[in-house]
N, CA, C and O atoms as a Tinker XYZ file with bonds, in Angstrom:
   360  protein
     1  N    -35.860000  -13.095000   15.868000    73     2
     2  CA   -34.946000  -12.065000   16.320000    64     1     3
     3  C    -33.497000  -12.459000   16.056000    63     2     4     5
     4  O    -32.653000  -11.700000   15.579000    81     3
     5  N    -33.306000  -13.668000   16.402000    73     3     6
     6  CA   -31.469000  -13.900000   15.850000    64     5     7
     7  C    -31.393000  -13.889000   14.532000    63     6     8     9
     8  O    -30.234000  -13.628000   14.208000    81     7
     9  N    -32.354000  -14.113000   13.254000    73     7    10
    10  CA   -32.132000  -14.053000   12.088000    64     9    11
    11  C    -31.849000  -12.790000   12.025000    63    10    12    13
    12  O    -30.875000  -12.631000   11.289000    81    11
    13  N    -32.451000  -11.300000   12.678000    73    11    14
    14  CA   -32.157000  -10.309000   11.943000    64    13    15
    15  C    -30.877000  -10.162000   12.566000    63    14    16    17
    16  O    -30.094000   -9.503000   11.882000    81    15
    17  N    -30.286000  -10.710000   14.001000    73    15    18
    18  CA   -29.324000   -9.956000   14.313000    64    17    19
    19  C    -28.121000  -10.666000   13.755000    63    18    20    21
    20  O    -26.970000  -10.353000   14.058000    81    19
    21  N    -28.449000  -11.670000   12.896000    73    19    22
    22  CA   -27.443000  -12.273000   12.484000    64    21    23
    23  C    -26.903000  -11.652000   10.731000    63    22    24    25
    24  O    -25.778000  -11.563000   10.238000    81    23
    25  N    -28.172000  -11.346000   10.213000    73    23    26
    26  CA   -28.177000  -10.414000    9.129000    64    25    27
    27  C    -27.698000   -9.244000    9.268000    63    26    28    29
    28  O    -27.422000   -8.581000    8.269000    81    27
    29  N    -27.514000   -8.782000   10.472000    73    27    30
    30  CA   -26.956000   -7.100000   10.936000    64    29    31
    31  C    -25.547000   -7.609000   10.829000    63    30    32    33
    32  O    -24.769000   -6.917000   10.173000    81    31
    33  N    -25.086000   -8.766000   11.403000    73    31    34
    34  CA   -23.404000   -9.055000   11.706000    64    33    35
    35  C    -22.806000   -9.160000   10.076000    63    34    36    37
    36  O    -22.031000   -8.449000    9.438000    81    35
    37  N    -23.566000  -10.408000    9.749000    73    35    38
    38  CA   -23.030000  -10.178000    7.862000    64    37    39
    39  C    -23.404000   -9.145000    7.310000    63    38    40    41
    40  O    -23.489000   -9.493000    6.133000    81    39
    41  N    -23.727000   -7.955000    7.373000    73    39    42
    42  CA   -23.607000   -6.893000    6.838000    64    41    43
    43  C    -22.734000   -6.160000    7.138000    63    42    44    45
    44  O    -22.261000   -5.318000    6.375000    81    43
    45  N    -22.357000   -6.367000    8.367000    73    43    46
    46  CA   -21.122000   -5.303000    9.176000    64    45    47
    47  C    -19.780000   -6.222000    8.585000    63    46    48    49
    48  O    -18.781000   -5.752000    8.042000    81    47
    49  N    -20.044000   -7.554000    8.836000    73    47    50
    50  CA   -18.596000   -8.659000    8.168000    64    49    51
    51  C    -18.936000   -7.986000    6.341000    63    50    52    53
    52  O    -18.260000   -6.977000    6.140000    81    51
    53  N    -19.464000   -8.229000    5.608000    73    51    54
    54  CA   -18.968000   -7.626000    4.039000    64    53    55
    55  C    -19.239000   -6.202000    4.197000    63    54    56    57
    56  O    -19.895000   -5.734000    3.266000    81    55
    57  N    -18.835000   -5.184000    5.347000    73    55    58
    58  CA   -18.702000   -3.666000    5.105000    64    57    59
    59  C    -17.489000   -4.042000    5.187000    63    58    60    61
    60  O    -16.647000   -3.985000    4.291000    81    59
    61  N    -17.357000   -4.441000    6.273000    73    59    62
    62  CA   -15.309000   -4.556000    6.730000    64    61    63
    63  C    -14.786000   -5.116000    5.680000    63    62    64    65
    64  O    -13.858000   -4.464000    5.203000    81    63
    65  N    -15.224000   -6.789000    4.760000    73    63    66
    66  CA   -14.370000   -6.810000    4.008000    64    65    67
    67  C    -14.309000   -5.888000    2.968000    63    66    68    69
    68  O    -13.191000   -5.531000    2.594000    81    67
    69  N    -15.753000   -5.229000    2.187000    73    67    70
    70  CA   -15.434000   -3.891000    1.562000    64    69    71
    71  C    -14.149000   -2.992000    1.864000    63    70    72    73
    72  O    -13.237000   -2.758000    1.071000    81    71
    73  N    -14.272000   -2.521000    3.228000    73    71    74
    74  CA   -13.385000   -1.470000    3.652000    64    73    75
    75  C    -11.818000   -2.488000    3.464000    63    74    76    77
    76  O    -10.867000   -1.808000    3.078000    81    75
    77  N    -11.574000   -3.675000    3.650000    73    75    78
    78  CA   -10.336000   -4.103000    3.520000    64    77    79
    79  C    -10.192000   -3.995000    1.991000    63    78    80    81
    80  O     -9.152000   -3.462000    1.602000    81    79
    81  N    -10.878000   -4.324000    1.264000    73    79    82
    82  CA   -10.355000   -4.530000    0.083000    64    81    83
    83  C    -10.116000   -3.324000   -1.054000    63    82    84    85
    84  O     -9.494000   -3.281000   -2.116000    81    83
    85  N    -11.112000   -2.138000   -0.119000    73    83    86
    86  CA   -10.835000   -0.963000   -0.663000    64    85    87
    87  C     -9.462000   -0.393000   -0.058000    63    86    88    89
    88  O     -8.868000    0.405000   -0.784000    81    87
    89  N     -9.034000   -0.625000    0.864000    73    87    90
    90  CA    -7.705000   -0.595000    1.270000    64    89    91
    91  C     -6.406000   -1.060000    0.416000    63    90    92    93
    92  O     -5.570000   -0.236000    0.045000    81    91
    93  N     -6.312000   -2.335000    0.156000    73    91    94
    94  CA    -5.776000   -3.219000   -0.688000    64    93    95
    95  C     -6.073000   -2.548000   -2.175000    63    94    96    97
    96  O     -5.161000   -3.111000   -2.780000    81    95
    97  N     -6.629000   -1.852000   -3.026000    73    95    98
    98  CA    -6.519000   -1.263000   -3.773000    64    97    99
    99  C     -5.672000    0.346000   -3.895000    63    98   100   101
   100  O     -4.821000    0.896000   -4.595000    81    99
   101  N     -6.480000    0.609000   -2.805000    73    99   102
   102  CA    -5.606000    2.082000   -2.563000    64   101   103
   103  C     -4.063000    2.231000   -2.529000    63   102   104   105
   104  O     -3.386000    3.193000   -2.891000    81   103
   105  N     -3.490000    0.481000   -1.754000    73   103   106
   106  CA    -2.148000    0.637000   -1.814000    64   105   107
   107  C     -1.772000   -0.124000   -2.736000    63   106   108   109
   108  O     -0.572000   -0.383000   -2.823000    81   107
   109  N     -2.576000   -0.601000   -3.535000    73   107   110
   110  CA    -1.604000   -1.287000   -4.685000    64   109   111
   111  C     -1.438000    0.249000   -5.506000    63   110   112   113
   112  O     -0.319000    0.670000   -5.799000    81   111
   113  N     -2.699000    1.014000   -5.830000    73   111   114
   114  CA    -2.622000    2.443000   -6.663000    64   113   115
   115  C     -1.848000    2.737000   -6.066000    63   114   116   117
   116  O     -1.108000    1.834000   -6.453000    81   115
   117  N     -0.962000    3.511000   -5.029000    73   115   118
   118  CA    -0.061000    4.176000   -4.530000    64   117   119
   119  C      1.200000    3.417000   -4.627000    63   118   120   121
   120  O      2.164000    4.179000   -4.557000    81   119
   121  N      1.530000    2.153000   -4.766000    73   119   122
   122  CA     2.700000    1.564000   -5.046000    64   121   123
   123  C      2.427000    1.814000   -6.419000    63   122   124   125
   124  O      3.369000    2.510000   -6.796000    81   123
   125  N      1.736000    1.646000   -7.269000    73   123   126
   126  CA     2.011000    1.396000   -9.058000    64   125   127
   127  C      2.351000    3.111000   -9.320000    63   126   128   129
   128  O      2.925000    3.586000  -10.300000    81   127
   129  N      1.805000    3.857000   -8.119000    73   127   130
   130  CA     1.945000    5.383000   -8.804000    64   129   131
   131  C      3.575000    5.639000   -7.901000    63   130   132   133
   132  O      4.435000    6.217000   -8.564000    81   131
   133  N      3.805000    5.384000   -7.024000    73   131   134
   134  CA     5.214000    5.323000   -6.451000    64   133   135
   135  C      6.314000    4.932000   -7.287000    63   134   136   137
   136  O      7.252000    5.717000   -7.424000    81   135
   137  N      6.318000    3.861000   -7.839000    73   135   138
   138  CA     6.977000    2.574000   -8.650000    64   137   139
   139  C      7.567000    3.620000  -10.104000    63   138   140   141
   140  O      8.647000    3.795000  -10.670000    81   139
   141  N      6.101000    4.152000  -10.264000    73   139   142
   142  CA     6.397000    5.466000  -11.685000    64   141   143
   143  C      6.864000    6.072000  -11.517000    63   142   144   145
   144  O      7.787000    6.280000  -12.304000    81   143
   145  N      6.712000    6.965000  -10.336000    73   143   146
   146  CA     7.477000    8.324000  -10.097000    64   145   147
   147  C      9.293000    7.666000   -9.937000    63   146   148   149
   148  O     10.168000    8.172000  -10.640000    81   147
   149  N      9.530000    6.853000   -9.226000    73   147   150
   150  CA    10.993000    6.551000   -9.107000    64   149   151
   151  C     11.392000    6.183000  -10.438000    63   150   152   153
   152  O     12.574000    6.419000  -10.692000    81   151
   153  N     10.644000    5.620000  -11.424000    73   151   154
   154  CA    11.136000    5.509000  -12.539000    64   153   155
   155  C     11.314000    6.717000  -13.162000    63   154   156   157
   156  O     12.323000    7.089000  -13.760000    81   155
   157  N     10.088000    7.429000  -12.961000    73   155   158
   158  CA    10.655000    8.620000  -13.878000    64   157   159
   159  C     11.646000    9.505000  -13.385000    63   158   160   161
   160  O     12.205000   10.242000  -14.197000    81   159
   161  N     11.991000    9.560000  -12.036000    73   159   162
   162  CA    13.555000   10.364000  -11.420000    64   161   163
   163  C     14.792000    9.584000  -11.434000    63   162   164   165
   164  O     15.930000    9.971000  -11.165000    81   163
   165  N     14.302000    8.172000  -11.868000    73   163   166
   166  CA    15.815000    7.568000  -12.461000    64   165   167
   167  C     16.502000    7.724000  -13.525000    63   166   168   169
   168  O     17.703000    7.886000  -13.742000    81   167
   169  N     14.966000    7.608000  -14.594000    73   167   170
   170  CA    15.251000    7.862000  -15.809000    64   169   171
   171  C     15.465000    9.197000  -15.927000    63   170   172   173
   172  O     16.668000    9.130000  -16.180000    81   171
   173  N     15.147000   10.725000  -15.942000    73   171   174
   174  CA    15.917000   11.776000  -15.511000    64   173   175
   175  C     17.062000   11.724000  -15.328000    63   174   176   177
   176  O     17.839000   12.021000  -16.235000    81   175
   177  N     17.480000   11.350000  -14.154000    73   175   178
   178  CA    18.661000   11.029000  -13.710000    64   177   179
   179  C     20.014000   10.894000  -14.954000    63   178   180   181
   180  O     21.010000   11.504000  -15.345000    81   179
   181  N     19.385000    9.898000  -15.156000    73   179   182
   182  CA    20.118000    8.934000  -16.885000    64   181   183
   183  C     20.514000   10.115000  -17.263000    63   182   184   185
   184  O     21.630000   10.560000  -16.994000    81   183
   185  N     19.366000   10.918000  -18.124000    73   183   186
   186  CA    18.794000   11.164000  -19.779000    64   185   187
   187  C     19.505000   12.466000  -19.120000    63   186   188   189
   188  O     19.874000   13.208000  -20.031000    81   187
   189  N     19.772000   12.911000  -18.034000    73   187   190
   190  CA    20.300000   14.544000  -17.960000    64   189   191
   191  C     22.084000   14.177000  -17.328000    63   190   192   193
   192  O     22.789000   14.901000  -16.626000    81   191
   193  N     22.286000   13.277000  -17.703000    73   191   194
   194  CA    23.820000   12.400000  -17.255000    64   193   195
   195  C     24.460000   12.857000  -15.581000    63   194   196   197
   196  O     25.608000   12.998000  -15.162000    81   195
   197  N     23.175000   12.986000  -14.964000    73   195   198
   198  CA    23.872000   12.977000  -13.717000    64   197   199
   199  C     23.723000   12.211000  -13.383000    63   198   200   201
   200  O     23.553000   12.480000  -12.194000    81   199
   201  N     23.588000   10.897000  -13.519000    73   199   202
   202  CA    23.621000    9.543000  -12.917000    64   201   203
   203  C     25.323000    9.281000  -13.135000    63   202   204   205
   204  O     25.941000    9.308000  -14.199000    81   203
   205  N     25.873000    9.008000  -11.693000    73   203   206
   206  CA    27.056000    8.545000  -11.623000    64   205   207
   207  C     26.855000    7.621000  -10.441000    63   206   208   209
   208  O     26.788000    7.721000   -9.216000    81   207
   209  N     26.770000    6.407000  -11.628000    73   207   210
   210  CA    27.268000    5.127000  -10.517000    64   209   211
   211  C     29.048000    4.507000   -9.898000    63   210   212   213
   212  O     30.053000    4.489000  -10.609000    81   211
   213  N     29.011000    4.280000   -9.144000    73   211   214
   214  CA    27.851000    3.381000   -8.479000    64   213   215
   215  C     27.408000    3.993000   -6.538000    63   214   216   217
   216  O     26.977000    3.265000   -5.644000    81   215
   217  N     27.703000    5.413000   -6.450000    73   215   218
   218  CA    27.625000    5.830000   -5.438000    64   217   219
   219  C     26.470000    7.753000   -5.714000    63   218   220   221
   220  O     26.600000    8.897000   -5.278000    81   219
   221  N     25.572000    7.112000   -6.566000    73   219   222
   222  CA    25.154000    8.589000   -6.505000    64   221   223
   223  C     23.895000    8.586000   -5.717000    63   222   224   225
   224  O     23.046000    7.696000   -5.779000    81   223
   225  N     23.825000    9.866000   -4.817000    73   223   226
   226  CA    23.263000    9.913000   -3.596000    64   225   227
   227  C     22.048000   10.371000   -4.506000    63   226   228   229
   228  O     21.327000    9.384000   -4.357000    81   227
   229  N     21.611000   10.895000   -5.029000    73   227   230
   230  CA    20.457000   11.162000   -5.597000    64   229   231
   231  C     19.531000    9.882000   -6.228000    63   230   232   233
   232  O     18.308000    9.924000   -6.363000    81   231
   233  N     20.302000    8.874000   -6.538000    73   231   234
   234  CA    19.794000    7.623000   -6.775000    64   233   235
   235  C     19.059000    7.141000   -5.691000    63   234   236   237
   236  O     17.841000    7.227000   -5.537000    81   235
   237  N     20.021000    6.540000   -4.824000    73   235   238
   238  CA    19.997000    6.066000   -3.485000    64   237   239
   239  C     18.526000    6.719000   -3.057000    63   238   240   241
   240  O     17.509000    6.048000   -2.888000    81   239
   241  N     18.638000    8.440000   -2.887000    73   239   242
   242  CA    17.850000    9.013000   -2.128000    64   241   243
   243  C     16.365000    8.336000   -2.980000    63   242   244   245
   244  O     15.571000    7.652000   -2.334000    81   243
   245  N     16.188000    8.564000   -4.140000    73   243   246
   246  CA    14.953000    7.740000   -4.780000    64   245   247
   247  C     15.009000    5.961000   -4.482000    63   246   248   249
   248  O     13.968000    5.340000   -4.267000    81   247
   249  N     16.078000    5.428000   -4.504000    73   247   250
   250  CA    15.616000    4.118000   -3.750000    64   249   251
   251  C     15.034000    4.219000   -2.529000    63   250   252   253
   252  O     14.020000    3.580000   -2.250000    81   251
   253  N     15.611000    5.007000   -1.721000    73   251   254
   254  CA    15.365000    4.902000   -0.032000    64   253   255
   255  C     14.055000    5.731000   -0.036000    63   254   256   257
   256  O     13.463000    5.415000    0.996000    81   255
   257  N     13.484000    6.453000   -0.578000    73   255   258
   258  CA    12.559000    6.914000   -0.628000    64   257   259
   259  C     10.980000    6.069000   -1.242000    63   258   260   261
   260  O      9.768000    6.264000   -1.153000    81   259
   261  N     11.761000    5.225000   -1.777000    73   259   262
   262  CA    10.435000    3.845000   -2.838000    64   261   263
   263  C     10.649000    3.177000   -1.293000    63   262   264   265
   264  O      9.649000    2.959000   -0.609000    81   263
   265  N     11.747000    2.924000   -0.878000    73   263   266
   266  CA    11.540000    1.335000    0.054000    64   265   267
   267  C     10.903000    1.860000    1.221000    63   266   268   269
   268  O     10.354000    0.955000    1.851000    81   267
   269  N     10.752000    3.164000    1.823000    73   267   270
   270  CA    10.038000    4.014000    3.000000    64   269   271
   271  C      8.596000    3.938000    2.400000    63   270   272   273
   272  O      7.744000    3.309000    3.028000    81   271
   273  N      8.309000    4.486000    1.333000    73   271   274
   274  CA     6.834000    4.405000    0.990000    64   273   275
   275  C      6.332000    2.866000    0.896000    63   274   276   277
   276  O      5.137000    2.584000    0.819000    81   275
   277  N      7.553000    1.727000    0.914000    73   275   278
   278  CA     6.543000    0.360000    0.780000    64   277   279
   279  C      6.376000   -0.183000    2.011000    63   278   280   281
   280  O      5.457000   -0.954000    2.285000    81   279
   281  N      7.306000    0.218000    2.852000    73   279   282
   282  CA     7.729000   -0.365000    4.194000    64   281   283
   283  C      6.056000    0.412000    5.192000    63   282   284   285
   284  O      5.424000   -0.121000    6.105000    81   283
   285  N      5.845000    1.625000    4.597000    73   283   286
   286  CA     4.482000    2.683000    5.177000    64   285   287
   287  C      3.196000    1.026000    4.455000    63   286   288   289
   288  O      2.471000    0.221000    5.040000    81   287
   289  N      3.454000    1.203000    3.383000    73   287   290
   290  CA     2.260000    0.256000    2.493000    64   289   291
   291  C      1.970000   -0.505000    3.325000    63   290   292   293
   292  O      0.944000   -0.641000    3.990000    81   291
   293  N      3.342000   -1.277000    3.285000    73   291   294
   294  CA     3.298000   -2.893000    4.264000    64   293   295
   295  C      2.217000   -2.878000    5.500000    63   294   296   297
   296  O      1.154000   -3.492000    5.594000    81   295
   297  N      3.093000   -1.611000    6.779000    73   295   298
   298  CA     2.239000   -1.345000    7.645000    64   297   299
   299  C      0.743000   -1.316000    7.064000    63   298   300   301
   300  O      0.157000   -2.397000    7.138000    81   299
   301  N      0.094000   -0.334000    6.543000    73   299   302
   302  CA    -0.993000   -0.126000    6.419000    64   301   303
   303  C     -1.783000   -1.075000    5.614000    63   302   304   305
   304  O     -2.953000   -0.702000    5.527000    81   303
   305  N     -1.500000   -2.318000    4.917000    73   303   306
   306  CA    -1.682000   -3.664000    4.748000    64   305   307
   307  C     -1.798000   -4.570000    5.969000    63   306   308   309
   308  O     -2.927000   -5.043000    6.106000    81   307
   309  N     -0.795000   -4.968000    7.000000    73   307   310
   310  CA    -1.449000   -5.446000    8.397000    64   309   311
   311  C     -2.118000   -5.068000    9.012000    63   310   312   313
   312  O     -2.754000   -5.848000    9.722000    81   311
   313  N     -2.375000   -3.534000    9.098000    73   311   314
   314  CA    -3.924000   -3.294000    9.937000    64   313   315
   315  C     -4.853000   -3.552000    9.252000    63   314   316   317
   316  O     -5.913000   -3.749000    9.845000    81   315
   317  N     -4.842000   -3.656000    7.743000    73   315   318
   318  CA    -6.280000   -3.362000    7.536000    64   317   319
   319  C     -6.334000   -5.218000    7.257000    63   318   320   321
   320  O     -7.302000   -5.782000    6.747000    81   319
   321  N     -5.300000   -5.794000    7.641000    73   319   322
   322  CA    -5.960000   -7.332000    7.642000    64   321   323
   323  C     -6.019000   -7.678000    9.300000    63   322   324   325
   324  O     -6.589000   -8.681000    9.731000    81   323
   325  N     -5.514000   -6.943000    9.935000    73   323   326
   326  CA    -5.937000   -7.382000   11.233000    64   325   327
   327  C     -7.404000   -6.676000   11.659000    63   326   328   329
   328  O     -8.241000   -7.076000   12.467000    81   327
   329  N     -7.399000   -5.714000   10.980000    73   327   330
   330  CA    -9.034000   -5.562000   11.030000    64   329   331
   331  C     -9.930000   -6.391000   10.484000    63   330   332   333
   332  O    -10.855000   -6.809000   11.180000    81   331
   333  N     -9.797000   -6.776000    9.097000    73   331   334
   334  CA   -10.482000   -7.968000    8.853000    64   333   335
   335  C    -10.832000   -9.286000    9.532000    63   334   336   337
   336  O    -11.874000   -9.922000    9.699000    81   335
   337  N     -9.565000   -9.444000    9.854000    73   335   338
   338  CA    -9.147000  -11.099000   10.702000    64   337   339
   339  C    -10.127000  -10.720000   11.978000    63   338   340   341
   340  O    -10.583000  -11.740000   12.495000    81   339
   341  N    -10.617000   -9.323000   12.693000    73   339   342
   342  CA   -10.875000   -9.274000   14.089000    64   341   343
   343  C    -12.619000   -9.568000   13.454000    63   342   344   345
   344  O    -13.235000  -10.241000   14.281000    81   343
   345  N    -13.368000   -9.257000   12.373000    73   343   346
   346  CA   -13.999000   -9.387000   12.274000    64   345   347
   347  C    -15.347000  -10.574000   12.314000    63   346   348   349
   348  O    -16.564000  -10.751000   12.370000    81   347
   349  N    -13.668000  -11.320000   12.215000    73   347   350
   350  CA   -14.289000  -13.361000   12.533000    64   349   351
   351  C    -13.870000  -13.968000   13.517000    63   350   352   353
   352  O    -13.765000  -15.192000   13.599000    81   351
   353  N    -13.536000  -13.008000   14.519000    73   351   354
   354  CA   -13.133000  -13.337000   15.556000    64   353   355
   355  C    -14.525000  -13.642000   16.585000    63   354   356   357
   356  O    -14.962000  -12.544000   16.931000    81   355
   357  N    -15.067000  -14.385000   16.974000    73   355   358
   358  CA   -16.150000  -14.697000   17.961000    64   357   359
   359  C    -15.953000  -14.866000   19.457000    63   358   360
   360  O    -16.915000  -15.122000   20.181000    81   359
């Protein structure tokens, strides 16, 4: 009986790390697809000469808008390792 219930726990420990690491992908895809999009409204920016540095708010607004979506990432990177971490917790 403890062999199976110990086989039930490592199955539930590599679902969770599944679910962490499918996490950890999702936000690397959403930073590499984030990362693009600000490139491509910078480069816009450029190529249609409304880029006026070194105070243009439309810039800015695409920086501050990349560093909000990483600062969200970040968060949602510590839960899904504090979910992991709770998993080996005994």
């Amino acid at each position: 009986m403890d062999e199976i219930a110990e086989i039930v726990r490592e199955i539930g420990r590599q679902q969770g790390e599944n679910a962490y690491y499918r996490s950890c992908y999702e936000s690397l895809k959403r930073l590499q697809d984030l990362v693009a999009e600000a490139s491509d409204d910078l480069s816009q920016l450029y190529q249609h000469n409304t880029y006026k540095p070194p105070c243009d708010i439309r810039a800015h607004q695409v920086a501050d808008g990349l560093r909000r979506a990483i600062d969200a990432l970040i968060l949602q990177e510590r839960k899904a390792q504090l979910a992991l971490s709770e998993l080996y917790t005994f």
